[in-house]
N, C-alpha and C positions, 0 to 999 in steps of 0.2 A: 550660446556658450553654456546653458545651464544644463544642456542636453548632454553635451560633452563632460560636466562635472562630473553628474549621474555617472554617465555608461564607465567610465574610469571609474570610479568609487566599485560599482559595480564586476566591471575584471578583475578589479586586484582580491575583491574578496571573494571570487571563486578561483583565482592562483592561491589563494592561502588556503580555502579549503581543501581543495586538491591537496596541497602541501600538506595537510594534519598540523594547521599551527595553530588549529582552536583548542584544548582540550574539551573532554565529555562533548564533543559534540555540539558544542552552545557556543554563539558569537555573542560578543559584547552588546552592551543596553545602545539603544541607539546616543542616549548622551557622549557615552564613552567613547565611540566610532565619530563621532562628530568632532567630536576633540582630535581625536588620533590621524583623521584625513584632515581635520580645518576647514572643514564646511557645514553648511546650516545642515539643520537636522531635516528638514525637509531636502533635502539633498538622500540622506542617508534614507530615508523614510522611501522616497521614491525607489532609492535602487535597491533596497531590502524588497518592496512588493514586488518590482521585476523581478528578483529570486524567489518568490514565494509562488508566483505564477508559471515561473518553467519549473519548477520542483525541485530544487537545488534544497530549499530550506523551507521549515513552517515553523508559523508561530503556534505557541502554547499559552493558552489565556492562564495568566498570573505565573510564569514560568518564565517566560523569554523564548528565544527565536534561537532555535537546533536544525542543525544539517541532517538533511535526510539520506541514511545510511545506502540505499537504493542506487543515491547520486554519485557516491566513493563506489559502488561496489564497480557498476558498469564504466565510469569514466566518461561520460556522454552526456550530452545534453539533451533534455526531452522535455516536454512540454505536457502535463494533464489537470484540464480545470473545468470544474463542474461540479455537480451532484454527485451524488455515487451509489447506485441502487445495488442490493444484493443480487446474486443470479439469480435469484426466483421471479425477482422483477426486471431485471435487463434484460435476459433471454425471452422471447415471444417466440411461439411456435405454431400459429395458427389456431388457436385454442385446443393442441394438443395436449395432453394431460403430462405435468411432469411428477416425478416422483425422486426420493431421497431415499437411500440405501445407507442404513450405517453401518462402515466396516470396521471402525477402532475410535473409543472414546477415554482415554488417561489424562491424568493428571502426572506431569514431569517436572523435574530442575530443568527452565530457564537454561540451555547452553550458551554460550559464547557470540555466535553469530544473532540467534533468537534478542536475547540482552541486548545485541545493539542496533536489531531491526526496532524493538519493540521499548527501548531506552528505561532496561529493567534491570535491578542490581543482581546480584548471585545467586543470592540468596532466596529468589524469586520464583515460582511454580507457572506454569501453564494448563490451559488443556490442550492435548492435542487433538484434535480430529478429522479422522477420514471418511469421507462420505462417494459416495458412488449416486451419481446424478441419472435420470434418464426419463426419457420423451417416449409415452406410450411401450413401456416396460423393455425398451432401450437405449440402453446404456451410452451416455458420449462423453459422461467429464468425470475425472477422480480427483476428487477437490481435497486438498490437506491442508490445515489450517490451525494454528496456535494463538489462541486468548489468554490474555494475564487471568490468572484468577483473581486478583486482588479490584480487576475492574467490575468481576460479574461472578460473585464467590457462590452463587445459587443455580449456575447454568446446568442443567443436569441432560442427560440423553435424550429425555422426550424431547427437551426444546430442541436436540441439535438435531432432531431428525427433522427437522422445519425448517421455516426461514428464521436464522438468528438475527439477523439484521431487523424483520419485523417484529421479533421478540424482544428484542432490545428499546424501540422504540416504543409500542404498545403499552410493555409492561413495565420496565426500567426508564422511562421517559429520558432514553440517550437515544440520539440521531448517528449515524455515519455518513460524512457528508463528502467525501473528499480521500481519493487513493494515489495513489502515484506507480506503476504499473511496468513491467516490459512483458511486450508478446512477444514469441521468437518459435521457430518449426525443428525439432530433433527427431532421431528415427525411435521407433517407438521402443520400449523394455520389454520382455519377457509381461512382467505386472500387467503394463499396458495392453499388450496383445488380448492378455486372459480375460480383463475385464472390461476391456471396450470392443470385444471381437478384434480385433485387427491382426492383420496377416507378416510375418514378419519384413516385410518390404515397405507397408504403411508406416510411416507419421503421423505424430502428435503436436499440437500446438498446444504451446505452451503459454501460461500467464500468468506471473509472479509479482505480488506488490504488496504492499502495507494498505489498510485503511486506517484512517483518522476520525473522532469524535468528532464534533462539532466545536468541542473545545480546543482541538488540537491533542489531543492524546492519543499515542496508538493506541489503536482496538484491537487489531488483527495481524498478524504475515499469514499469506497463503500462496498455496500453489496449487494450480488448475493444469493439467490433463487434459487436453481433451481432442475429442474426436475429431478426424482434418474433413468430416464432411460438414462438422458444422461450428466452426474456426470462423467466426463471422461475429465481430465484436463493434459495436458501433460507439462513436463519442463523439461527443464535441473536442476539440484541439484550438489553442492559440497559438500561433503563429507570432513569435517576438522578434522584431528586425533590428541588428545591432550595428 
């Protein structure tokens, strides 16, 4: 019976987020939600982690528990949990050499969609950066990616021509631990062709997602480009049975 409390507690509050009946993107304290369904908070507790685990929502340490924008955008249900290494540590190549290309390093206004990947007010600045990847001075990924400045107000070019994610840890003693992701196959752009060789009848796989602090704060939205001969992303997946 308590299993059944759960998984109900559970639907109705992804038909409400579906719905947009949170505002900002934050659900209620667990007390509050307790009260509002009339069940222990270990009820609530339980089906908040099932959404924290297929990636519907995360928590923010001292902040509270926000829907992850990702979840609205696609309408779908997905599942990522784990680690989360930068590509300079997930991708292996055989001890190929890789290398980082910078193609565009600014500092922008935060737009619209960016604010609510990355749960930042208007008023708020970015960097953005484009970076061109490659394995033995060929090219397979064009990586474009936007940091708060307000997380890392010292990030300069040198660092991004590297791994940021180890710069971050090393020197900022902040981890990324945790992304929430969709991969998907398009035919490739004019852009894409120039810069990854590809022929205009080649595809591109694509992978788009937010990573998270270790606190729960975004760190990043990016989007990967990349090559379809080497479109080969491995993870771990939970499997959640409802």
């Amino acid at each position: 019976m308590a299993d059944l409390v759960y998984r109900a507690v559970m639907r109705d509050l992804k038909q409400k987020i579906l719905a947009h009946q949170y505002s900002k993107m934050k659900l209620p304290d667990e007390r509050t939600l307790s009260a509002d369904y009339e069940v222990s908070r270990s009820t609530i507790k339980r089906a908040l982690d099932v959404l924290v685990q297929q990636g519907i929502i995360f928590k923010k340490r001292g902040s509270g528990t926000f829907i992850n924008p990702l979840y609205l955008k696609n309408q779908a249900m997905f599942s990522y949990e784990g680690s989360n290494l930068g590509i300079t540590d997930s991708f292996k190549f055989d001890g190929r050499k890789q290398a980082i290309k910078l193609l565009n390093y600014q500092v922008i206004p935060a737009d619209e969609e960016i604010q609510q990947d990355l749960f930042l007010s208007e008023d708020d600045f970015v960097y953005r950066i484009e970076r061109l990847r490659l394995i033995d001075d060929q090219p397979f990924m064009i990586e474009t990616g936007y940091i708060p400045i307000k997380i890392n107000p010292t990030l300069s070019s040198s660092v991004v021509e590297g791994s940021i994610f180890n710069y971050l840890e090393e020197v900022m003693n902040k981890t990324v631990t945790r992304s929430y992701m969709t991969l998907t196959v398009a035919p490739s752009t004019e852009n894409d062709q120039k810069l990854l060789n590809l022929t205009p009848t080649e595809p591109v796989g694509i992978m788009e997602g937010v990573f998270f602090l270790d606190d729960g704060t975004p760190f990043e939205v990016s989007n990967m480009r990349v090559h379809y001969k080497y479109m080969r992303y491995n993870t771990f997946v939970s499997i959640n049975k409802e």
